[in-house]
N, C-alpha and C positions, 0 to 999 in steps of 0.2 A: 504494500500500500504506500502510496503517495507520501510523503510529509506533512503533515495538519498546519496551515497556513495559521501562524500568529503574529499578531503585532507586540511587538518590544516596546512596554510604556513604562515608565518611572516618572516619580514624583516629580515634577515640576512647577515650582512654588512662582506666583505670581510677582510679577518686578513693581508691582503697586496693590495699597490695599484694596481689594474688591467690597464693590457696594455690596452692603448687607441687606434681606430684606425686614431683619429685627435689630433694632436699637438697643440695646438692656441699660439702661439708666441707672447707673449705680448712683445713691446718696452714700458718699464714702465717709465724711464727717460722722456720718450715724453709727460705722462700724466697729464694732465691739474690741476684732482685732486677735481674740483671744481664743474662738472657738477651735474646740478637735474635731469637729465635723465639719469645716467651712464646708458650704455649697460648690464653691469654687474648686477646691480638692476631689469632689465627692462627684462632680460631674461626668458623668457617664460617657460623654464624648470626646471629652479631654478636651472642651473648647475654648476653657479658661486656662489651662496649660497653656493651649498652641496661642495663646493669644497675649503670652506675656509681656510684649513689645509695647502694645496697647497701653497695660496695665503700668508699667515701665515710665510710660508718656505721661500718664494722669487724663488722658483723653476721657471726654464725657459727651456726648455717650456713647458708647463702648460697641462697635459696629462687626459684629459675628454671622460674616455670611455662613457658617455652615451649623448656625443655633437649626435645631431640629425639633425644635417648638415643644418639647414635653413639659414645660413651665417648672421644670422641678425646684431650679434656681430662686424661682419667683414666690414657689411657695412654701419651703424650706428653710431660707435664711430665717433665723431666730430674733432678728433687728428690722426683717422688712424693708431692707433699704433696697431690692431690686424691682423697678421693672421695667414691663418690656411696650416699645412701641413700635410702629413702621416706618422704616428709614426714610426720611422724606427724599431723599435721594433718590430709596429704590423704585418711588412712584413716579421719578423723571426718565427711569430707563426704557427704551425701546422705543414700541408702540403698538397699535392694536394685536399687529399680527405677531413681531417679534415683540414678545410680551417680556416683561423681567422676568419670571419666572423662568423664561426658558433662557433667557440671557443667563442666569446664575447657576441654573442645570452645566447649560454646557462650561462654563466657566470652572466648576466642581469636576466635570472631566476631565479638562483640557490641562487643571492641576495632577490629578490623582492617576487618573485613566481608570479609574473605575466605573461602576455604574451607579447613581445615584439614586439613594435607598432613602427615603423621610420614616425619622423614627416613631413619628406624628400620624403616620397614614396620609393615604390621600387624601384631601380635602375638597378639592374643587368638583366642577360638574361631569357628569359621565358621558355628556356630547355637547360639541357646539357646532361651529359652520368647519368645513373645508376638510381635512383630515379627522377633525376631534369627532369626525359624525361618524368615524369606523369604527366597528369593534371586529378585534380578531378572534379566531377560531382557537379554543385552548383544550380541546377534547382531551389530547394524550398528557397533559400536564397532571394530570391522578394514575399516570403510569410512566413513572421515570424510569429510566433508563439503570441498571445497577451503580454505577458510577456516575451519571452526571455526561451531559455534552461538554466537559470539559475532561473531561476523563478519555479512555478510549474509545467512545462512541466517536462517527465521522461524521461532521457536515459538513457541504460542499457549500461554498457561495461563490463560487465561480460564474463569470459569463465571458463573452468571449465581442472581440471590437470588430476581426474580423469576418469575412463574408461568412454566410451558412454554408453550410456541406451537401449541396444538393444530388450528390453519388457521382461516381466516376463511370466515364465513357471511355471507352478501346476501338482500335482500329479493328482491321481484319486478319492481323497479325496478333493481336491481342495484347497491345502496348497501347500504354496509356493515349489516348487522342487529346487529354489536356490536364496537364500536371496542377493536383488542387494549391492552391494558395498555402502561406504559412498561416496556422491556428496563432490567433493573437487573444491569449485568456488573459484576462485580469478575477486574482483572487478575492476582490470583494468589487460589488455589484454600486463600486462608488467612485466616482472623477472628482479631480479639485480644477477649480475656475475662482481667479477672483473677481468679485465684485466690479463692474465699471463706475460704479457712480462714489465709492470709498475708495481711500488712499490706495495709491500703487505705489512702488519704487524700490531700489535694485533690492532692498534688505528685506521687503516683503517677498518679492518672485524669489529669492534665493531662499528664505527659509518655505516657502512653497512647493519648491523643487527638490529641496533636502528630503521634505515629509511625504509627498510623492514614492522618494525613493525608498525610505523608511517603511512605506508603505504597500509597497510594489506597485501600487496604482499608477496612474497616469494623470498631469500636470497640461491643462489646456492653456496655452501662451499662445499672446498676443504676436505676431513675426517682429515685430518693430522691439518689443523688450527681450528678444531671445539672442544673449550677449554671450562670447567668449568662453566667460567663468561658470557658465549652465553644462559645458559642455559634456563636464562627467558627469552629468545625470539626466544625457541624452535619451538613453532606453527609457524616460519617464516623462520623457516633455513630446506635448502635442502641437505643431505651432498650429495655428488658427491664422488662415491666410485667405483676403479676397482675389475674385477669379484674377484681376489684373497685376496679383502680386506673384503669383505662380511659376513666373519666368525668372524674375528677380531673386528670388528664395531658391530657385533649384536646386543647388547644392545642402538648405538646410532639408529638402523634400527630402533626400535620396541617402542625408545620415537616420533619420528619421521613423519611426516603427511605425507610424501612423500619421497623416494630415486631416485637416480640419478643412474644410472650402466654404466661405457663407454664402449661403442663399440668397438669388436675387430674383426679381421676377423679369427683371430688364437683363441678364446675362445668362448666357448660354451654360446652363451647368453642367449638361451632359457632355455639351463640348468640351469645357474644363476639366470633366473627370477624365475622357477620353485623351486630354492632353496631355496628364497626370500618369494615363496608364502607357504611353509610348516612352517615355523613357526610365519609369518605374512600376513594372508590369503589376508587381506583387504586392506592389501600397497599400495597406488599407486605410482607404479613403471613409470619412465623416463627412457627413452636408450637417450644417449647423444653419438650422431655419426657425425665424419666432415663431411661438406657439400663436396663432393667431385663427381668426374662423376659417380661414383656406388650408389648415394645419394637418387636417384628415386627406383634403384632394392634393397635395406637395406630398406626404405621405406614400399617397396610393400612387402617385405619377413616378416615385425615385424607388420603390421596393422592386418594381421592371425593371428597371433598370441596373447599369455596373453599380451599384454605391453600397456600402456595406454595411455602413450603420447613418442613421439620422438624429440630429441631436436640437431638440426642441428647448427652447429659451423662453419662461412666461417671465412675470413679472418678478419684481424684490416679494409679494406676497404670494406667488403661486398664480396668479389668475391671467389671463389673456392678454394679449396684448393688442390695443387699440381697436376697442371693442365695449360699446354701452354698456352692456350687460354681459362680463364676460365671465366666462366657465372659470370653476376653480380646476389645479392642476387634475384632482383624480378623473374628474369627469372628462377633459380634455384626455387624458392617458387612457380613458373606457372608449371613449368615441373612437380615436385613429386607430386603438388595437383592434377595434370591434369592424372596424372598416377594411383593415388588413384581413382580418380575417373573411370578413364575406368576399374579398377577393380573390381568396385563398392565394395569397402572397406573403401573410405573415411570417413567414418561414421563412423566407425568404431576406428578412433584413430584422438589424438590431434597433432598436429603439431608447434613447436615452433620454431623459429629462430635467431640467434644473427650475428653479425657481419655489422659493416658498418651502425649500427643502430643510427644518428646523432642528428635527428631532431624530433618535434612530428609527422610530416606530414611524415615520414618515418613508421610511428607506422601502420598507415590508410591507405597505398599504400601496407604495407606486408599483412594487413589484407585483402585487395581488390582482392590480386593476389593469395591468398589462405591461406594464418597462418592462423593459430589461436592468436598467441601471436608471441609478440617477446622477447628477452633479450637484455636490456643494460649493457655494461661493462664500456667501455672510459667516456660516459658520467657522470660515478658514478664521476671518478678521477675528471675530470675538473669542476665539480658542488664544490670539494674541493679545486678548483683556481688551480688543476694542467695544467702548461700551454704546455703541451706534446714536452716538448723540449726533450724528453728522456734522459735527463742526467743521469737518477738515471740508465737504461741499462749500461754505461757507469762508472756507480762508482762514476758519479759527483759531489753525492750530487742532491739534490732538492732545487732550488730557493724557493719555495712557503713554506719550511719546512714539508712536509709530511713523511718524515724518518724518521722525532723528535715527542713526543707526542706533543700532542694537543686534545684538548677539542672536544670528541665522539657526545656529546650531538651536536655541533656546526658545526659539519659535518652530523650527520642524519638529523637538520635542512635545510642545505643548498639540499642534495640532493633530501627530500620531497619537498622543493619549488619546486624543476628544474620538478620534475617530477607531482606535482601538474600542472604547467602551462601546461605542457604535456598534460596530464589530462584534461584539461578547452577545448584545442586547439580542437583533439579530440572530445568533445562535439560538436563544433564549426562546425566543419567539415561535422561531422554524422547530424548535423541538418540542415547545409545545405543542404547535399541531400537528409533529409528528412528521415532516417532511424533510427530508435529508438531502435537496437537491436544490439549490436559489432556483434553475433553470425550469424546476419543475414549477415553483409557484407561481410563476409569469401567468397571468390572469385567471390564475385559481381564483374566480370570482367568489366562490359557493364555499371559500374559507372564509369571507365578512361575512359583516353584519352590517347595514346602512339604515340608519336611523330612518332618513325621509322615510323610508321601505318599509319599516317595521311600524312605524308611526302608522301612514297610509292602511299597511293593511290590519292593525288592528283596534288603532283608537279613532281613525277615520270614522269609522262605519257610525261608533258612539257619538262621538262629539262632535261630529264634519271637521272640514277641513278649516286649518286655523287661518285667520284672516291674515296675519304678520307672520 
């Protein structure tokens, strides 16, 4: 058997305090001083240990992202001098979609690489709009495995960039009539892209590229920031090139395991592929087209076609792009696969998606509704404590310092954690419903559950249909 594909994460402690989302307000004048039970000692999470520095400063109030809400501090102290409020801070981070909460999720991986366990339980709602309306399928989870998917149980989360395998043909001599392409698998079912509308520059694409390789994934760059010093970690970089850039770049084409070509409706794409393939037969070529309402007929027009995989771009929130009323990403991802499919062409090409890509459990829901893969972009930034206040769009400046160098190495760490615990979550998931294969779950619909769905058919009939 194969090698069990892991990612290498270690502790990596943030280069600035992260916002917390609980205050704990000590009145320290009130304290006694004397107790052999402090609270603080007796803390079950060691968050008054790890937080000495803090305590050190005389800082008030005393900002604990990784409190885990059991109140014990607040209601144990013999003096009453703690409590707890919410960081007015952490009500400034994100915004609707990228929520704080999930800012300081990932922020807790991107440290640890672990998964992020509340000792508190869940709290919040068990559906809302976009991804939170899925629920997944957890049958086999009341039949583990002896050991654990961490153990010697095998999951696969492989998918693969290059073309599909549609069987081989032979002459009449019975040699091959056309020798198949080289298999280009990637071991997790995830791309890095950053962000265009947050900070770029040499020290972010470098610790991108590190993590990439860290990662064994692949690294989507721009052709214009693909410099010199990338060069050893070429087997991991994608350039991402338009059709008129293609002659100029030839030499980055042809080191290159893969290109990227954007989509246009005004240029000839098939001719660009086809240009692509005369002097680099065995490319596997990507078309990188917005998700937009033509996103299912560009779709069905390039699966005919030579292209290998297509890689769909919504929004920073997951939804359409320039479009009233546009689809969020899973519906977009049900439509084109569902359209591939009645053309019976699905098989025919790979399908990738970015945008609105948050969480891990967003990874496993695009897979469900038909990806193949997805790409993270925002994630990469805030796994580097960017805490997306946008200032740098703005000319701000950056709080966290990412405009300024800083240590590459200590950013491809932080975002192999984040994406490691990804990685772990994932397994989790796939084994609880018992599927041992990423490739297999690709539009395993009838593993969710869809609220509208469930709604409709059973409280509908009751109560009709809700007006809001």
């Amino acid at each position: 058997m194969t090698e069990k594909y892991h990612v290498p994460v270690k502790i990596t402690p943030p280069r600035f305090k992260p916002i917390g989302k609980h205050a704990i307000i000590e009145f320290r004048e009130d304290c006694a001083g004397s107790c052999k039970k402090c609270v603080k000692k007796n803390c079950i999470y060691n968050n008054f240990s790890d937080n000495r520095k803090h305590i050190s400063a005389m800082e008030e109030p005393e900002y604990l992202y990784t409190c885990s809400g059991c109140f014990r501090c607040v209601q144990e102290c013999t003096k009453g001098i703690f409590s707890r409020v919410i960081n007015p801070e952490y009500r400034a981070l994100g915004d609707d979609y990228w929520r704080a909460d999930i800012i300081i999720r990932l922020w807790y991986q991107a440290h640890t690489g672990n998964i992020p366990v509340s000792g508190s339980g869940y709290g919040g709602p068990f559906t809302g709009e976009g991804f939170d309306s899925i629920w997944t399928d957890m049958s086999e989870i009341v039949r583990p495995t002896r050991d654990g998917i961490h153990g010697r149980e095998y999951i696969n989360t492989c998918f693969e960039l290059s073309e599909r395998f549609k069987g081989l043909s032979f002459n009449d001599d019975m040699t091959l009539a056309k020798k198949p392409r080289k298999i280009l698998e990637v071991p997790l079912p995830l791309l890095l892209e950053l962000p265009k509308k947050l900070i770029i520059n040499k020290h972010i694409i470098l610790a991108a590229a590190k993590a990439a390789s860290l990662l064994k994934t692949f690294f989507l760059i721009d052709g214009k920031n693909y410099t010199p010093n990338l060069s050893e970690y070429k087997d991991n970089l994608i350039p991402c090139l338009k059709t008129e850039e293609l002659k100029k770049y030839k030499n980055l084409i042809l080191e290159s395991k893969a290109i990227s070509i954007e989509y246009s409706d005004t240029e000839d794409i098939i001719g660009a592929v086809s240009g692509v393939r005369s002097f680099a037969p065995n490319k596997t070529v990507i078309i990188k087209a917005p998700l937009n309402r033509n996103a299912d007929k560009i779709a069905s027009e390039l699966a005919s076609k030579d292209v290998d995989t297509i890689y769909f771009y919504a929004d920073d929130h997951g939804k359409e792009l320039n479009r009233k009323n546009p689809l969020f990403l899973k519906d977009s991802i049900n439509k084109i696969h569902n359209r591939l499919v009645s053309d019976l062409t699905r098989q025919n090409i790979n399908i990738v998606f970015s945008g609105g890509i948050a969480m891990a459990e967003h990874v496993a829901k695009a897979v469900i509704f038909g990806a193949d893969a997805v790409a993270a972009d925002i994630p990469i930034m805030l796994a580097m404590e960017c805490r997306l206040c946008k200032k740098c769009a703005k000319n701000g400046g950056c709080p966290v310092k990412l405009d300024e160098e800083f240590d590459a190495d200590w950013g491809a760490a932080r975002i192999a954690n984040l994406f490691g615990a990804w990685h772990g979550q994932l397994l989790e998931v796939m084994g609880a419903m018992g599927i041992r294969e990423a490739r297999r779950l690709r539009g395993e619909i009838g593993r969710s559950i869809r609220f509208e769905n469930l709604e409709k058919d059973i409280f509908e009939p009751i109560f009709k249909r809700r007006s809001v």
